[in-house]
N, C-alpha and C positions, 0 to 999 in steps of 0.2 A: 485459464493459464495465459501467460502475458506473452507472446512471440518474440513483440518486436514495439519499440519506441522512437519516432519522429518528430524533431522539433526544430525550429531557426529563430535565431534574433530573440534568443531570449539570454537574460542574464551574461555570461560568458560564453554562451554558445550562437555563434554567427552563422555560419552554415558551413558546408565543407568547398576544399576547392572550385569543385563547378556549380556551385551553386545553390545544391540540393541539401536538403536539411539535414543535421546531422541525425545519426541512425544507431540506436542499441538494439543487437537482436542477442536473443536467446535462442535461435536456429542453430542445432546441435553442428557442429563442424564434423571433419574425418579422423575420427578420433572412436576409435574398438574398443576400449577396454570399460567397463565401468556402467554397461545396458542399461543399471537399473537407474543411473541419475535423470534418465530421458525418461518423458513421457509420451506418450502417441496417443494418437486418437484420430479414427478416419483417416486421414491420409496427411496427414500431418505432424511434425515430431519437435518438440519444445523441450528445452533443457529445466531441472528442476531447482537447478542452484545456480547463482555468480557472482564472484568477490570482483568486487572495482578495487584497483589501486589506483596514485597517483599521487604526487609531492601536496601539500597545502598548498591552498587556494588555485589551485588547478580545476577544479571546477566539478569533483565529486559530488559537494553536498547541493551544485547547481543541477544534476542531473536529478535526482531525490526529489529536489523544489520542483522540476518539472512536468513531475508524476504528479505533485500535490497540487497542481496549478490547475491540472488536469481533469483531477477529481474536484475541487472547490469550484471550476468552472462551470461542471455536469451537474456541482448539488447548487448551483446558482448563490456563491457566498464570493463571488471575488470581491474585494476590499481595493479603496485606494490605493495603496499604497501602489498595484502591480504596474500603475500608469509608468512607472522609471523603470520598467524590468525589458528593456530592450536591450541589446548588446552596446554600449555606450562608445567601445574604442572608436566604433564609427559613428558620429553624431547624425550622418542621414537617414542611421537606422529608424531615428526617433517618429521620421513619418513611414516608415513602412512596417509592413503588416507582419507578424510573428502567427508560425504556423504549428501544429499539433497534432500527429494522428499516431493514437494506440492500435496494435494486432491484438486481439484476442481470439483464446481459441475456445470454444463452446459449443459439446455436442458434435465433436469432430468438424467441426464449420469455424474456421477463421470470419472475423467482424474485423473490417475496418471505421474505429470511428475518428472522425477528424474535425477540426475547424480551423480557422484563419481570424487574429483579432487585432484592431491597431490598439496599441495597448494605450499610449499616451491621452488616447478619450476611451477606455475602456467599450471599444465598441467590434462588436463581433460582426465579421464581413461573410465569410461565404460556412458553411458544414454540410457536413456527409456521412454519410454512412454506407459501407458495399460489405457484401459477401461473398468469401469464399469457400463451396463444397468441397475443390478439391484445387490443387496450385493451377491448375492448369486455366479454370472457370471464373470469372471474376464477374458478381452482378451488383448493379445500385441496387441500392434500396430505396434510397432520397440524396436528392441532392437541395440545398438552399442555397441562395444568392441573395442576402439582402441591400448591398447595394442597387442591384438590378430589378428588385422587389419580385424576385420568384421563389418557387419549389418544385419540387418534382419528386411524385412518386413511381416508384417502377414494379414490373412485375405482376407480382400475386397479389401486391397494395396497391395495385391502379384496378383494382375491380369493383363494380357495385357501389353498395352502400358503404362499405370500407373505406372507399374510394373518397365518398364524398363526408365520412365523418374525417378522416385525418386532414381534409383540404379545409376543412372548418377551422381544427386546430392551428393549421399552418397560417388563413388566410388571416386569424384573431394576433398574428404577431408577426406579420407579412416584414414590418417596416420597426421592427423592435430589435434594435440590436445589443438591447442589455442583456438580453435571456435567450437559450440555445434551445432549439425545436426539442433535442431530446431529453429536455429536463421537462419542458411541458408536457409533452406526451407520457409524463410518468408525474404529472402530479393529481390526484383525484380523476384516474379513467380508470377505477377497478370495474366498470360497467365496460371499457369498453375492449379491455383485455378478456373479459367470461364472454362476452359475443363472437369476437372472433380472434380464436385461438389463435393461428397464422401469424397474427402482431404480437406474438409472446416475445420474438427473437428482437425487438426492440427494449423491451423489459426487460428482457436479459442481460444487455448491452449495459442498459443505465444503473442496474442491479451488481454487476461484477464492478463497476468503473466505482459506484458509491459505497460499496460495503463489501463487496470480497476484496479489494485492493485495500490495504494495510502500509499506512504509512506513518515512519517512527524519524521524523529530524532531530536532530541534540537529543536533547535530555528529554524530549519530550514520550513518554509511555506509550506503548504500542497497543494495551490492553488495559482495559477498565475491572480487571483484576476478579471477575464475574467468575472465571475456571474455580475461583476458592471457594461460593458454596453451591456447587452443583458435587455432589456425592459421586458419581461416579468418578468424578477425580481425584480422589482424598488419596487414595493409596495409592497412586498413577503421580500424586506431587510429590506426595512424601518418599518417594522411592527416588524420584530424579533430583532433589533436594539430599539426599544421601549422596547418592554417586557424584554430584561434585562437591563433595568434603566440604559444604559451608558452616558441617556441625549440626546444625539443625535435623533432630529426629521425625520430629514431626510437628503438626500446625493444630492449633485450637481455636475458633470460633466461639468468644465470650462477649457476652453482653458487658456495657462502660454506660455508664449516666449518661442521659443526652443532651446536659448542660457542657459537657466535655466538648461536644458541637456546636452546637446553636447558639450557645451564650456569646460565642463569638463572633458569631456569621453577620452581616448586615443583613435588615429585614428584607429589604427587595432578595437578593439572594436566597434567605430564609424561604419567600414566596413563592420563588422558583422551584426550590427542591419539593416541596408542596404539591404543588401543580404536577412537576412530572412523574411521585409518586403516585396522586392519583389517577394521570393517562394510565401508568401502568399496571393498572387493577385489571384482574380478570376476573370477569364472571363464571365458574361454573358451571352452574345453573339457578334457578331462580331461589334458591334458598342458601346459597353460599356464596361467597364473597373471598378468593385468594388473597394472600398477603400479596402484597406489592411491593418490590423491592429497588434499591439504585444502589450501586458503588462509587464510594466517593476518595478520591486520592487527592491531598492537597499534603504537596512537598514531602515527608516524610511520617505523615499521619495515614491510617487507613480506616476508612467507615463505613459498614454493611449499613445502611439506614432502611428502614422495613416501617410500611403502613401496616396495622396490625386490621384485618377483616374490614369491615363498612364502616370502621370506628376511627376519627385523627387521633388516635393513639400511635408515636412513635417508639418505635426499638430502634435504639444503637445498638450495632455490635462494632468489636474489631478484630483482627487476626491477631493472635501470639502465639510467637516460635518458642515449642521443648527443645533445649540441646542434649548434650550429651546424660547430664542430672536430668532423672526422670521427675516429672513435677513440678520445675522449677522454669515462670513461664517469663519470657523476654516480649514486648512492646516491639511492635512493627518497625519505631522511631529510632530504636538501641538498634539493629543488625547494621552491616556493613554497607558501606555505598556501596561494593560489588556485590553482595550477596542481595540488595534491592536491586541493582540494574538485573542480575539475573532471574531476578521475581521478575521483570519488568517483560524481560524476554521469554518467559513461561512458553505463554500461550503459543508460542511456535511449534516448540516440541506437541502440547496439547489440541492444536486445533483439529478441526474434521477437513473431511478435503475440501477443496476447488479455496483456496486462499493463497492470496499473493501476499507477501511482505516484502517490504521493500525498506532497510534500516541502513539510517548513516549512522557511520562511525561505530561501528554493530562493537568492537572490544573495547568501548568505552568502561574503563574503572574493573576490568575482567584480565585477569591473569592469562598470559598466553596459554599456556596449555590447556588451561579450562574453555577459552575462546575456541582450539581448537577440537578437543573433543566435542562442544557442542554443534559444530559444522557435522563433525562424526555421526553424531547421534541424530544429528538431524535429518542427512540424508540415508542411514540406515529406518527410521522410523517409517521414512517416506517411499519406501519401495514400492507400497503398495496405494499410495496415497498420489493423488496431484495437487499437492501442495507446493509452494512454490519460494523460495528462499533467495532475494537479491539485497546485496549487504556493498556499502564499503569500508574502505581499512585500509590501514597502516603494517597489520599482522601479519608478516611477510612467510609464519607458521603457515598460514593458510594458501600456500603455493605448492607445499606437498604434494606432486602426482603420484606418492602412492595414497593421498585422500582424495584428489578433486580430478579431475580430467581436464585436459590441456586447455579445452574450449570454452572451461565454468573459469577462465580468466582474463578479464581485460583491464586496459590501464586508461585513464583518462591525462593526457597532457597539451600543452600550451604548441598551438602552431607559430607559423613565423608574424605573423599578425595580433596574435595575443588573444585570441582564439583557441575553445577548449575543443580538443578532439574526441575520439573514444578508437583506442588501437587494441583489437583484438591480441593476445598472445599468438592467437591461430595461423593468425599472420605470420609469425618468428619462425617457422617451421622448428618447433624445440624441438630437442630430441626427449624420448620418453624418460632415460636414466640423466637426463642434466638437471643440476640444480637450478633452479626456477628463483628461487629468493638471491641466492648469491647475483646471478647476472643481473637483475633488477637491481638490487643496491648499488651496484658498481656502473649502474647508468647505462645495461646494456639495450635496456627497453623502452627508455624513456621514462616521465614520471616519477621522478626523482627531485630534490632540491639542489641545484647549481648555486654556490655559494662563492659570493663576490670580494 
């Protein structure tokens, strides 16, 4: 589960008045009603939901980038382009270094991981990583400086043979500032995560940051649509596809010609889909051979594509929705833009736990009330669950304190510098029975559009 987010000099976010990076927590404030939206674990307590507000171009969907910055950093895919991603109103920013550290909580233990990068040579300057068991204990784990060409390990990882296989790793990229020690230490060391258990809590780290962290900008889909053929959720869709009245009874999985596919695809591509079919062959055992399957989403098409046993035999299939007339089946391509952005957003209601989602512009093409029941249903599903829901919006619905709690709301807006902040409501000291949307629209919060 995510705590707490720190960043500076990136995008519209410069740092705060004294200096210090600007900071998103999900550290529950003083706020009684509503127990089950928190989660705990060991001694530590993390909220499970947060709507951002804040006028356009204020700097919401800068906060979202900053997560995804975060994670493409840790899976080692940063791209040119980030070299312009420093806060620009100030041009000196251009040589100083933009900084980064996530809270996560795992196992009751808060991880802090962090780095420093100048972004205009894409080159990574110092990272770290410490532990917290409880608020009060704070230990390294590692620290790097590749300017000064160090590392350092601490603790229960500065012993033995442990000792001297991570200083291997570290000393193989002492002076490499393209790539982040903890992406290396998780690329092909399953030998040395079964030796010594103890360094699993780094694995962790890079495991939650690259694939339990859930990230949805624009239009882009949050989920590879995979919840539609696993059977235990057939009747777990088609029920939440009922209760928001999109008509749709239920879903069919039909095989389509796989000329409907491929006759259009470019070969390279073609080759590709190919290839990661077959990575994903499982063997059974020595006389069987699993389908192998991928989901494929291009713009308003959807394609189950299945290697059929040891054979390049392909199956197409696609999804088609029954509405109301039983029998009578409708194409993925024919439903509504809202009713695909809420396919789109499924997998929230449907995941298992420990997942973060993090979605901009979450009631994009969604009717307010159905936006807002599905916050309902999301945090009722999750009582029991540490699942994790941070969205922003326009949906002033979703300011409800008899749905959300005072603290599951903050606003991002422009300081006097031009400069994005993040102003907790927590801050406002509201009152429990005030309207929350009304004073926000009338600019009582900030975050609003001033019109010239």
């Amino acid at each position: 589960m995510l705590l707490d987010v720190q960043f500076k000099n990136f995008l519209s976010f410069n740092h705060m008045t004294d200096g210090k990076p600007v900071s998103f927590s999900l550290v529950p404030g003083r706020v009684h009603g509503k127990k089950e939206h928190v989660f705990e674990e060991g001694k530590f307590r993390t909220l499970k939901y947060m709507s951002v507000f804040g006028a356009n171009a204020t700097g919401k969907s800068n906060f979202v980038k900053a997560l995804r910055f975060i994670q493409l950093a840790v899976r080692g895919h940063l791209s040119q382009r980030n070299i312009s991603c420093y806060f620009k109103l100030e041009p000196e920013n251009n040589e100083k270094d933009s900084s980064f550290e996530i809270s996560i909580l795992l196992h009751g233990i808060v991880y802090r991981y962090g780095f420093s990068i100048l972004l205009k040579d894409s080159c990574f300057l110092q990272e770290w990583l410490v532990e917290q068991p409880n608020p009060k204990v704070s230990r390294k784990i590692f620290t790097r400086n590749i300017v000064e060409d160090y590392c350092y390990f601490y603790g229960r990882f500065k012993n033995g043979e442990l000792y001297k296989k991570l200083k291997i790793y570290a000393d193989d990229v002492s002076r490499d500032s393209s790539v982040l020690l903890l992406t290396i230490l998780n690329k092909n060391k399953d030998r040395l995560y079964s030796e010594y258990p103890e360094v699993q809590v780094i694995r962790d780290v890079y495991r939650w940051i690259t694939q339990n962290l859930t990230i949805g900008l624009g239009n882009m889909p949050i989920s590879d649509y995979e919840y539609f053929v696993k059977e235990d959720n057939i009747e777990n869709i088609n029920k939440v596809l009922n209760h928001f009245a999109t008509g749709i009874q239920k879903f069919k999985i039909v095989e389509v010609p796989e000329e409907r596919l491929l006759d259009d695809m470019p070969r390279k591509l073609r080759k590709m889909l190919i290839d990661r079919l077959e990575s994903n062959r499982r063997i059974i055992d020595k006389n069987e051979v699993a389908e192998s399957g991928v989901v494929i989403r291009a713009g308003k098409d959807l394609f189950i594509i299945t290697l059929v046993g040891d054979t390049d035999k392909i199956v197409c299939k696609t999804i088609k929705f029954i509405h109301e007339k039983q029998g009578i089946l409708f194409d993925f391509w024919e439903e509504s833009d809202g009713t695909i952005r809420l396919l789109d957003l499924l997998d929230i209601l449907l995941a298992d736990s420990s997942r973060t989602f993090v979605i901009d512009e979450f009631e994009a093409r969604l009717h307010p009330n159905l936006t807002c029941e599905f916050i309902r249903m999301f945090l009722e599903r999750t009582k029991d669950r540490n699942t994790q829901l941070i969205i922003t919006t326009h949906e002033t619905g979703l300011m409800n304190l008899n749905l959300v709690r005072r603290d599951e709301i903050q606003f991002i807006q422009k300081d006097e510098n031009g400069g994005s902040i993040v102003v907790p409501l927590e801050t406002k000291r509201v009152r429990f029975d005030k309207s929350v949307s009304r004073s926000y629209l009338i600019g009582e919060y900030g975050g609003v559009p001033e019109f010239k």
